[in-house]
C-alpha positions as CSV (number, residue, x, y, z in Angstrom):
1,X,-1.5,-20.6,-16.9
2,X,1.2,-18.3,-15.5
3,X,0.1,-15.6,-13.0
4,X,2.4,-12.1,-13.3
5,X,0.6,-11.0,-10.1
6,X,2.2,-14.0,-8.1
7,X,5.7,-12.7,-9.2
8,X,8.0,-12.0,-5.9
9,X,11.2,-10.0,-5.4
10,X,13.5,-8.5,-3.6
11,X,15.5,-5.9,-3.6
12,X,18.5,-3.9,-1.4
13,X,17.3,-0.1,-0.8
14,X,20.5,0.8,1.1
15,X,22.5,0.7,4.3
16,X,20.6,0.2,7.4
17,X,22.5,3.3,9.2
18,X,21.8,6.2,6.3
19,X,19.2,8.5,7.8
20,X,18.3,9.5,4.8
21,X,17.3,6.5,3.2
22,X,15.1,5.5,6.6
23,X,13.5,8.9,6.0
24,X,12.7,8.6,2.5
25,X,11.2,5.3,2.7
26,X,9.3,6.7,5.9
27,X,7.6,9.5,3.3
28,X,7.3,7.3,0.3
29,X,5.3,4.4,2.4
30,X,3.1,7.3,3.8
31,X,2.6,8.8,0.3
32,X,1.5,5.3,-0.9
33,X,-0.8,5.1,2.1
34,X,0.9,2.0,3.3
35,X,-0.7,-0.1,6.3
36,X,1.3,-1.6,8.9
37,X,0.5,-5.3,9.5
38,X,3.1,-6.7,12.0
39,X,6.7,-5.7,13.2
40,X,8.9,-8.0,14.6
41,X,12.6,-7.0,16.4
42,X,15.5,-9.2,17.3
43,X,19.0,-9.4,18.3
44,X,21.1,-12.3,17.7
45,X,25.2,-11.5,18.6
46,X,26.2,-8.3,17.0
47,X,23.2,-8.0,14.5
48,X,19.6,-6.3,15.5
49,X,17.3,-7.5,13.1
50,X,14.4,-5.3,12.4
51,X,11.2,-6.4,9.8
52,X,8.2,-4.8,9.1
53,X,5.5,-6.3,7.2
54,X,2.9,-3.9,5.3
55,X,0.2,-3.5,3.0
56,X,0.3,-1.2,0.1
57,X,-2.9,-1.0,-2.6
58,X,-4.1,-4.9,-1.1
59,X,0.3,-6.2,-1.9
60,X,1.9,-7.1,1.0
61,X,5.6,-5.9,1.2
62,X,8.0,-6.5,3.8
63,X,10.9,-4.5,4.9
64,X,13.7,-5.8,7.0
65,X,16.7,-4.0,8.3
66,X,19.4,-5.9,9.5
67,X,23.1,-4.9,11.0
68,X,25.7,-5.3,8.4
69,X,23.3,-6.7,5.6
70,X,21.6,-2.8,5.3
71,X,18.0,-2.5,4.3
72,X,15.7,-4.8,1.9
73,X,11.9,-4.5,1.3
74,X,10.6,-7.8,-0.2
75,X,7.1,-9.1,-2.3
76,X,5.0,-8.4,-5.0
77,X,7.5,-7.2,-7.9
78,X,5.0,-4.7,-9.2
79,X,4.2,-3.0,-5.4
80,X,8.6,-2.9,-5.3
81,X,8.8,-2.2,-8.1
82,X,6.9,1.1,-7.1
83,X,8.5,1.9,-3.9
84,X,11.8,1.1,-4.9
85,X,11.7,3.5,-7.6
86,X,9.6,6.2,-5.1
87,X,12.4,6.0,-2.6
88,X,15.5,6.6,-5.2
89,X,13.7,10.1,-6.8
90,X,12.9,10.9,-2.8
91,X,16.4,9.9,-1.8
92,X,18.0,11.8,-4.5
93,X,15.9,14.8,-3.9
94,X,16.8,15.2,-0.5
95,X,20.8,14.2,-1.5
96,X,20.5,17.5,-3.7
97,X,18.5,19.2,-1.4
98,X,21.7,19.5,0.7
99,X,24.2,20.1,-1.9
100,X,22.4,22.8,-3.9
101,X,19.7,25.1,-4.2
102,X,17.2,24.2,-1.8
103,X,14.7,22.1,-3.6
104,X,12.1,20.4,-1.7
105,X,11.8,16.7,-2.0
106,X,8.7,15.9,-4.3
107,X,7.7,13.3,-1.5
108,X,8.1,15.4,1.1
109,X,7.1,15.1,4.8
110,X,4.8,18.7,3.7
111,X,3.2,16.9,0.7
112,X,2.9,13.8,2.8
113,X,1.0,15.9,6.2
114,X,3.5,14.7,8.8
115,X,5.3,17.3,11.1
C-alpha cells in the first residue's frame, strides 16, 4: 500500500539575502502557528549555513538558508505545499505594496499580532 502522507519535497523559496522573502516567511510560519523544534548555524569557508527545523499542524518542515545556494524549506509535500504557496501571495503583496497603492499584505505582521 502506498502512503501520500509519506510524500517529501523540497523546494527553493528564494535568495537567502532578500529581506523580503525572510519577512514573508517570518509572517506566513506565524500565521500557520508554526513551532520551532531545533536550529542549527554553521560556517564552513565563505558559506554560513543556517537551518531551522519546525512543526506545522503535527508535519515537520525544515528551512535552511545557505550563502550562495539561497533559501529552501524541505518535508511533507502537503505542509510545503502550503507554505510555499503562503509565502509567494505574502511576498507578492508586499512587492506591490511598494510599487503601488498601499495595500497591506493579507499575511501581515497586523493580522499575524507581531509588532
Amino acid at each position: 500500500d502506498f502512503d501520500m502522507s509519506t510524500l517529501t519535497k523540497s523546494t527553493m523559496l528564494g535568495d537567502e539575502f532578500d529581506e523580503t522573502l525572510i519577512e514573508s516567511i517570518r509572517t506566513v510560519l506565524s500565521f500557520l502557528g508554526a513551532i520551532g523544534d531545533t536550529q542549527e548555524w554553521a560556517v564552513a569557508g565563505s558559506q554560513e549555513i543556517e537551518t531551522r527545523t519546525l512543526i506545522i499542524d503535527g508535519a515537520r518542515i525544515e528551512i535552511e538558508s545557505e550563502t550562495f545556494i539561497g533559501i529552501t524549506i524541505s518535508g511533507k509535500s502537503s505542509a510545503i505545499d502550503r507554505v510555499s504557496e503562503l509565502v509567494s501571495v505574502e511576498y507578492n503583496l508586499r512587492v506591490t505594496q511598494k510599487l503601488s497603492n498601499g495595500l497591506s499584505p493579507v499575511y501581515s505582521n497586523e493580522v499575524c499580532g507581531i509588532n
